[in-house]
One Martini backbone bead per residue (centre of mass of N, CA, C, O) as a GRO file, in nm:
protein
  294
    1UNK     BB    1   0.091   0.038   0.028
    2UNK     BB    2   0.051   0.371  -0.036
    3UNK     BB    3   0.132   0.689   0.120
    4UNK     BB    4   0.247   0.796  -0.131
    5UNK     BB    5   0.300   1.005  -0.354
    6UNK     BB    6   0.498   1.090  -0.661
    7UNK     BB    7   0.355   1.327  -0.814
    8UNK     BB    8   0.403   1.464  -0.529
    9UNK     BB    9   0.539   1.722  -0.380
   10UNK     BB   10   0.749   1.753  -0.115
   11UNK     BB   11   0.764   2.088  -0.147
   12UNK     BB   12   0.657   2.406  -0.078
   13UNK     BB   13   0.624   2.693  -0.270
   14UNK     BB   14   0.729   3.053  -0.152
   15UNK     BB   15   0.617   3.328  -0.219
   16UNK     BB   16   0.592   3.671  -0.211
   17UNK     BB   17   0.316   3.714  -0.195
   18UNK     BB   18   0.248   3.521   0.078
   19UNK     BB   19   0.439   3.668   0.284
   20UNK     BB   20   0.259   3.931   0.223
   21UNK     BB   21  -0.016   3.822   0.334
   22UNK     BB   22   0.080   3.726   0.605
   23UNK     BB   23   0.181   4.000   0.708
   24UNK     BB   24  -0.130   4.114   0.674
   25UNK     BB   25  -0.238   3.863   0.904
   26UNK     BB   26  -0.112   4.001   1.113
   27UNK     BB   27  -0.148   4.308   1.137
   28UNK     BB   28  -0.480   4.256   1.153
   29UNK     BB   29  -0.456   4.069   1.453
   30UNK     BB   30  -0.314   4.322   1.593
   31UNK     BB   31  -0.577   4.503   1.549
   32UNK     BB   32  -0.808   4.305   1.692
   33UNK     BB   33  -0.628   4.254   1.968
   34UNK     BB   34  -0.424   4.507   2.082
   35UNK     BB   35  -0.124   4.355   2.002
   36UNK     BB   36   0.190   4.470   1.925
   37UNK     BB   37   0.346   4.282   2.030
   38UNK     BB   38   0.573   4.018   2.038
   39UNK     BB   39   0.592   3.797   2.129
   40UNK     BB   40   0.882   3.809   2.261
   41UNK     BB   41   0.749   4.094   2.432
   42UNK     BB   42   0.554   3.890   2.647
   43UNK     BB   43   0.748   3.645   2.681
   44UNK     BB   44   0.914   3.446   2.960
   45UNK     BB   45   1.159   3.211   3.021
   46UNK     BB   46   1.254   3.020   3.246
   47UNK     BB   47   1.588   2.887   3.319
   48UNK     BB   48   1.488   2.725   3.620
   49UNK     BB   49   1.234   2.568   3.507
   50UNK     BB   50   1.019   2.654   3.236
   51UNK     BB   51   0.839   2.887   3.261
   52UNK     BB   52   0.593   3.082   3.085
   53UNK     BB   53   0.585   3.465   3.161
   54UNK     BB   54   0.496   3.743   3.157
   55UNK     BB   55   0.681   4.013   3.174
   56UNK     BB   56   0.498   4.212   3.345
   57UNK     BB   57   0.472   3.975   3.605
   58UNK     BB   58   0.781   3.965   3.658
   59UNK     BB   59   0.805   4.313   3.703
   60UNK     BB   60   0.580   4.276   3.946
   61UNK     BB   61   0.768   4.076   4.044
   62UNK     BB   62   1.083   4.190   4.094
   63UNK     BB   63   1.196   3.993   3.867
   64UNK     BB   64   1.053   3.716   3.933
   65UNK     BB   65   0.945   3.380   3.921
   66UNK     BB   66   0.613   3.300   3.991
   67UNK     BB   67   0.715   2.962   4.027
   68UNK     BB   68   1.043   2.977   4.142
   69UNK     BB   69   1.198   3.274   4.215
   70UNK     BB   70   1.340   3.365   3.991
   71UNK     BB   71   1.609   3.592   3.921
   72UNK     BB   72   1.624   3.901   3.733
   73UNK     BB   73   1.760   4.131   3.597
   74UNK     BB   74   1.823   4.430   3.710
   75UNK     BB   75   1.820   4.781   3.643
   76UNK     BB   76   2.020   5.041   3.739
   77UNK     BB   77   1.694   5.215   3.798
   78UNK     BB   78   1.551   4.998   3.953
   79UNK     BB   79   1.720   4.958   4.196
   80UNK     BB   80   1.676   5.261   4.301
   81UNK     BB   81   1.406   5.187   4.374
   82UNK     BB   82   1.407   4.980   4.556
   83UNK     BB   83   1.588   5.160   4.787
   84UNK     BB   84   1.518   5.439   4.719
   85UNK     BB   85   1.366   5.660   4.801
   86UNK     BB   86   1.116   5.860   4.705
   87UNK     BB   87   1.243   6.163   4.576
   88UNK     BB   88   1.582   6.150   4.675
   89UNK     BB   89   1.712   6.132   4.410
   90UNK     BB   90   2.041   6.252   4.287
   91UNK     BB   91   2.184   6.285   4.034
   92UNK     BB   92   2.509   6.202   3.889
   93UNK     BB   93   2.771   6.254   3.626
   94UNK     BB   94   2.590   6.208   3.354
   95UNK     BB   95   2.809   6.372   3.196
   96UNK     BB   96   2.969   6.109   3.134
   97UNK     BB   97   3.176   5.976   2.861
   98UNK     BB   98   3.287   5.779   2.625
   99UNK     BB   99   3.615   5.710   2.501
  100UNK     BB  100   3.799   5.573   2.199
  101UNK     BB  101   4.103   5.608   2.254
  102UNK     BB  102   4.220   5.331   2.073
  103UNK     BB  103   4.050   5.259   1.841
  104UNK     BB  104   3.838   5.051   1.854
  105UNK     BB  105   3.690   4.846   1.694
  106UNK     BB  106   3.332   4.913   1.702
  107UNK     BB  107   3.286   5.043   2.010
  108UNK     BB  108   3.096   5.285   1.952
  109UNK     BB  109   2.855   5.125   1.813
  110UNK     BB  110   2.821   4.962   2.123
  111UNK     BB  111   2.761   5.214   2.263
  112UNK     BB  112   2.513   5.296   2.092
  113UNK     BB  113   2.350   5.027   2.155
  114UNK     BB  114   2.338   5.047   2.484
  115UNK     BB  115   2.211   5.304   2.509
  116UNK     BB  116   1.952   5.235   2.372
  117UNK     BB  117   1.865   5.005   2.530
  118UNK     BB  118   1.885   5.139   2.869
  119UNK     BB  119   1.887   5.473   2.860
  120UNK     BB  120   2.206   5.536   2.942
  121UNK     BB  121   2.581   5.600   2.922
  122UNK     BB  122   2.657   5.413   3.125
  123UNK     BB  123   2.725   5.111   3.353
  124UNK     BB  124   2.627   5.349   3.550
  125UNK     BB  125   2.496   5.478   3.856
  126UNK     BB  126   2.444   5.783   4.033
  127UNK     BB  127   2.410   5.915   4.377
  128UNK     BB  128   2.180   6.099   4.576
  129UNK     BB  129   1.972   5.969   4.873
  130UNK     BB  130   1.787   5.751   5.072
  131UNK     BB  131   1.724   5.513   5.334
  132UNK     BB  132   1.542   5.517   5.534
  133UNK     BB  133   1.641   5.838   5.602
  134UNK     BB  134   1.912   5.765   5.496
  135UNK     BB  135   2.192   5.899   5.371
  136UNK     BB  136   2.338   5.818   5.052
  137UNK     BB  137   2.586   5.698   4.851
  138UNK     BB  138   2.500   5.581   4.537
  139UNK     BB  139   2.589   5.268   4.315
  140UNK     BB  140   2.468   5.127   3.974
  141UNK     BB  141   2.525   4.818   3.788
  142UNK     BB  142   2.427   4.764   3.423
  143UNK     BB  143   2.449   4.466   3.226
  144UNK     BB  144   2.332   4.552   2.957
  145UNK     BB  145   2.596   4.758   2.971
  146UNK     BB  146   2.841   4.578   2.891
  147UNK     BB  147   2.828   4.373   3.108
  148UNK     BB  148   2.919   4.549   3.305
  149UNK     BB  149   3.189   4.699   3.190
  150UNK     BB  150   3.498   4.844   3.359
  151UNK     BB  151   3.583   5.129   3.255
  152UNK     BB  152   3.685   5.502   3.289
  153UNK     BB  153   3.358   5.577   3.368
  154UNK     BB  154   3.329   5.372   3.602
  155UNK     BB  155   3.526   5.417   3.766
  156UNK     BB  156   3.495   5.741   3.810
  157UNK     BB  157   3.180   5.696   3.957
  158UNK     BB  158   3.299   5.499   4.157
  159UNK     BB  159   3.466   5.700   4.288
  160UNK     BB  160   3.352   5.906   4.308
  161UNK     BB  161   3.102   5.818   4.544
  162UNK     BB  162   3.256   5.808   4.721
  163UNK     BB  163   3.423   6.071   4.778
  164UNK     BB  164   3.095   6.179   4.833
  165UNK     BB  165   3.093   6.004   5.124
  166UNK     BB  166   3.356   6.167   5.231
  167UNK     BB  167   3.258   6.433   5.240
  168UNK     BB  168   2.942   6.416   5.348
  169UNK     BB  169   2.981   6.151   5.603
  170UNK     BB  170   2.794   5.923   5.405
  171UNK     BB  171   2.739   5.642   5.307
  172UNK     BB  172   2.859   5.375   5.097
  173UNK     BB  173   2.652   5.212   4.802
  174UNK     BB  174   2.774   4.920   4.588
  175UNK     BB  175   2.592   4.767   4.288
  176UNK     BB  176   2.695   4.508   4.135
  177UNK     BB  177   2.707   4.410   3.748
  178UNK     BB  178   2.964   4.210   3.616
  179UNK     BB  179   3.241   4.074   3.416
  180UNK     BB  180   3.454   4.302   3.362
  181UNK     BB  181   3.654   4.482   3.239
  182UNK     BB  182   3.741   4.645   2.925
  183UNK     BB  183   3.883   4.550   2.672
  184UNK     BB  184   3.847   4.848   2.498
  185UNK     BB  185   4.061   4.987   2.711
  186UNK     BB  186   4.269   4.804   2.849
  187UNK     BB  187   4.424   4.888   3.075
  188UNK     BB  188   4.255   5.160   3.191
  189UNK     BB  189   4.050   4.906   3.308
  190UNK     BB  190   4.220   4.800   3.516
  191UNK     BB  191   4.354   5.066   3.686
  192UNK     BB  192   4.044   5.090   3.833
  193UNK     BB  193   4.079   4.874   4.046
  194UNK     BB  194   4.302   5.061   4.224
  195UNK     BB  195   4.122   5.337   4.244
  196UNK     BB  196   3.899   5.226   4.379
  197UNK     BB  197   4.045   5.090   4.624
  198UNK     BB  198   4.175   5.355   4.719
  199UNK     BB  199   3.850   5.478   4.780
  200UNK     BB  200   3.805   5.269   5.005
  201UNK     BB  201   4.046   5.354   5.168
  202UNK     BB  202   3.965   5.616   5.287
  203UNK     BB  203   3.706   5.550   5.410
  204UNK     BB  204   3.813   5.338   5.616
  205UNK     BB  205   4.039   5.579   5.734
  206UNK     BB  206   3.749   5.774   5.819
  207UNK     BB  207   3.510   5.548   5.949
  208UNK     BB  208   3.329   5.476   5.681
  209UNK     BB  209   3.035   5.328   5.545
  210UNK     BB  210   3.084   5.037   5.310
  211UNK     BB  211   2.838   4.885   5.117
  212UNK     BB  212   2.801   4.606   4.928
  213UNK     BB  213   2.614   4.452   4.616
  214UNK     BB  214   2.708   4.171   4.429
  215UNK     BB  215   2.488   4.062   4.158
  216UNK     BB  216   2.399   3.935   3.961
  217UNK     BB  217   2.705   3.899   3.785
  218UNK     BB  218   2.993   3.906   3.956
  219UNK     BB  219   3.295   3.924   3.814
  220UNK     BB  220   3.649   3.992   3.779
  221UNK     BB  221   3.769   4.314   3.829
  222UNK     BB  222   3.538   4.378   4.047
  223UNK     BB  223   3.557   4.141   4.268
  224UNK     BB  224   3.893   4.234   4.277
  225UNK     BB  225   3.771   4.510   4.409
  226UNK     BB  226   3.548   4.635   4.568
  227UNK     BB  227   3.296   4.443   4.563
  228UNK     BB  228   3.494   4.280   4.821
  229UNK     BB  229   3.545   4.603   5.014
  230UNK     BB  230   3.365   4.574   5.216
  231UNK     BB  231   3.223   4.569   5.557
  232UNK     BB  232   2.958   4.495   5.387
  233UNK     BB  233   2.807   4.215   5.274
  234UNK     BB  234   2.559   4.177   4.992
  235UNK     BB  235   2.326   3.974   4.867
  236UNK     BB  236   2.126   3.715   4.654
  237UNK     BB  237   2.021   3.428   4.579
  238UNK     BB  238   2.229   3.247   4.347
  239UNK     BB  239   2.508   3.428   4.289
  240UNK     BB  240   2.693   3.506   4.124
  241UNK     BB  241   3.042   3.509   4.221
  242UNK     BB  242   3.357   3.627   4.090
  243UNK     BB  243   3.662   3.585   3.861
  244UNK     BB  244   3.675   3.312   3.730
  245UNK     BB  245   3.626   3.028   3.557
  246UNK     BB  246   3.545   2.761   3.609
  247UNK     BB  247   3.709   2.605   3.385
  248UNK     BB  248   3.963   2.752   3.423
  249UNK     BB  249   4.000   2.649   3.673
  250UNK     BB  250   3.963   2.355   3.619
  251UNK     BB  251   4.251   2.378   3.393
  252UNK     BB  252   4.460   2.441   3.593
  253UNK     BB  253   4.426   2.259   3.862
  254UNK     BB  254   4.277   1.956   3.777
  255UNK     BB  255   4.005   2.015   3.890
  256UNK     BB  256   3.730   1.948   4.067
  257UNK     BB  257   3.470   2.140   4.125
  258UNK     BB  258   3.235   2.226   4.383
  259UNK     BB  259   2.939   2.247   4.469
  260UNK     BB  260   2.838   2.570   4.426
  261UNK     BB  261   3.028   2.723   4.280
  262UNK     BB  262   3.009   3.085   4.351
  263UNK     BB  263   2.792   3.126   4.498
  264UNK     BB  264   2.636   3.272   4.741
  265UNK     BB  265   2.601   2.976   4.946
  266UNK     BB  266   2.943   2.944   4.920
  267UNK     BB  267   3.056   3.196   5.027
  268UNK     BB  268   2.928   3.200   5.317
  269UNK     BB  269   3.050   2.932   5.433
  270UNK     BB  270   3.341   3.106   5.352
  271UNK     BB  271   3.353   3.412   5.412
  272UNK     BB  272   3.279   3.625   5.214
  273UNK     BB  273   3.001   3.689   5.325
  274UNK     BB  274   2.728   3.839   5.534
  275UNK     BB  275   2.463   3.855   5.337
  276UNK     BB  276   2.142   3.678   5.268
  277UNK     BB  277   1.868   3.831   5.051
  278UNK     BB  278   1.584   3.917   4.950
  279UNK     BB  279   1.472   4.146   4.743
  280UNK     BB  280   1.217   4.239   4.922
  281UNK     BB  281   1.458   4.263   5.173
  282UNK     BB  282   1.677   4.463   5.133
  283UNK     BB  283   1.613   4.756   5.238
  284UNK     BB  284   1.594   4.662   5.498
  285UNK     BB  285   1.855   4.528   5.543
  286UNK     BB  286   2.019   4.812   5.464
  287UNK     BB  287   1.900   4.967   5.702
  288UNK     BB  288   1.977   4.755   5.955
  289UNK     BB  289   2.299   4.822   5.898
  290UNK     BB  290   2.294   5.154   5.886
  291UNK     BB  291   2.179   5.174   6.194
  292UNK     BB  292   2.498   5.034   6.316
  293UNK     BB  293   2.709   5.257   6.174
  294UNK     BB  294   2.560   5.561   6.221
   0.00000   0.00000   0.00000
């Protein structure tokens, strides 16, 4: 018995009409349903279950997996709405923008695309807020931007909010998110690490209470440099934060890394880390940390 016949064709051949159609009831479909995103504008497959969930339902619970309470990342606009006070940030440095001083090819046009993407001009945000009524002077950096990478305009914007809470002499809080150092600036990005560091250690010997924030992901020279020289460092679960990566380090070593390394609760385990809290409950920790240090 045949089940195909030999002379239908095997494969279906499609005309610009047929595509030009096809567009034309999408477009009708979506003047009929009132919806203008596309589906990809619509839902997010969460990482760490597989639920599909409407992107707004994820943003309206604090940007959570309403199944499995996985965090999504949050931009460095979104954070400052979570911690600083309604009404009291104002921002500093925004005027502050990239120069491809290396000539560096496509930079410009990453920068171009990143600025674009976030809505921001560099990969932090900076300036002086309240958090339950206690002024401080707080940066957070958005992954986002060229993957939260630590160039000489965000090293210098981390270093200002320092420096602005050593003047002040008002608590510095540093949320970190980031792969580290930016290759397209050289050395000049490395050198980012001492600068920043240098100006924690003025804070410290000032007795200016600094609380870092490394939230997934904080790798590579950020997390060697700032991100865990606070007083008090603080994360959300399951944040990724290290150094090199996995792989790296264990084709180093020549051993397998152990479960759960470089999460934040292996970090707390080995006294890297001092707190880790939920995002609901960041704000309330941050404020109850600043209350026994001011």
């Amino acid at each position: 018995m045949r089940f195909f016949s030999l002379r239908k064709k095997k494969y279906a051949t499609l005309t610009v009409k047929d595509e030009v159609d096809e567009n034309r009831m999408l477009e009708e479909d979506k003047k009929n349903t009132g919806i203008t995103e596309e589906p990809s504008d619509l839902w997010e497959k969460c990482p760490e279950c597989g639920e599909i969930v409407l992107k707004k339902d994820i943003g309206r619970n604090l940007y959570r997996c309403l199944n499995c309470g996985h965090y999504y990342r949050m931009s460095a606009r979104e954070r400052i709405d979570l911690l600083i006070d309604g009404g009291t940030f104002v921002e500093e440095d925004a005027n502050l923008q990239t120069e491809d001083f290396l000539g560096f090819e496509g930079y410009k046009k990453k920068v171009e695309k990143a600025e674009g993407k976030t809505g921001i001009n560099e990969a932090v945000v900076s300036g002086i807020g309240k958090i339950k009524g206690i002024e401080v002077s707080i940066a957070v950096m958005d992954f986002d931007f060229l993957g939260g990478s630590m160039g000489s305009v965000v090293g210098e914007k981390i270093t200002r909010a320092l420096e602005r809470a050593l003047e002040k002499r008002i608590p510095a809080i540093v949320v970190s998110s980031s792969g580290g150092a930016r290759m397209y600036e050289g050395i000049v990005s490395l050198m980012q690490m001492a600068k920043t560091s240098a100006a924690v250690h003025r804070l410290k010997k000032a007795g200016i209470p600094y609380i870092s924030i490394p939230v997934n992901p904080t790798t590579g020279g950020v997390t060697a440099s700032f991100a865990m020289l606070g007083d008090v460092i603080i994360t959300e679960p399951k944040a990724l934060i290290g150094f090199a990566g996995q792989r790296v380090i264990e084709q180093t070593i020549k051993q397998k890394l152990p479960k759960g390394f470089q999460t934040s609760e292996f970090l707390l385990k080995h006294g890297m880390l001092d707190i880790i809290t939920k995002r609901e409950e960041m704000k309330d920790t941050v404020a109850k940390v600043l209350s026994n240090l001011v």
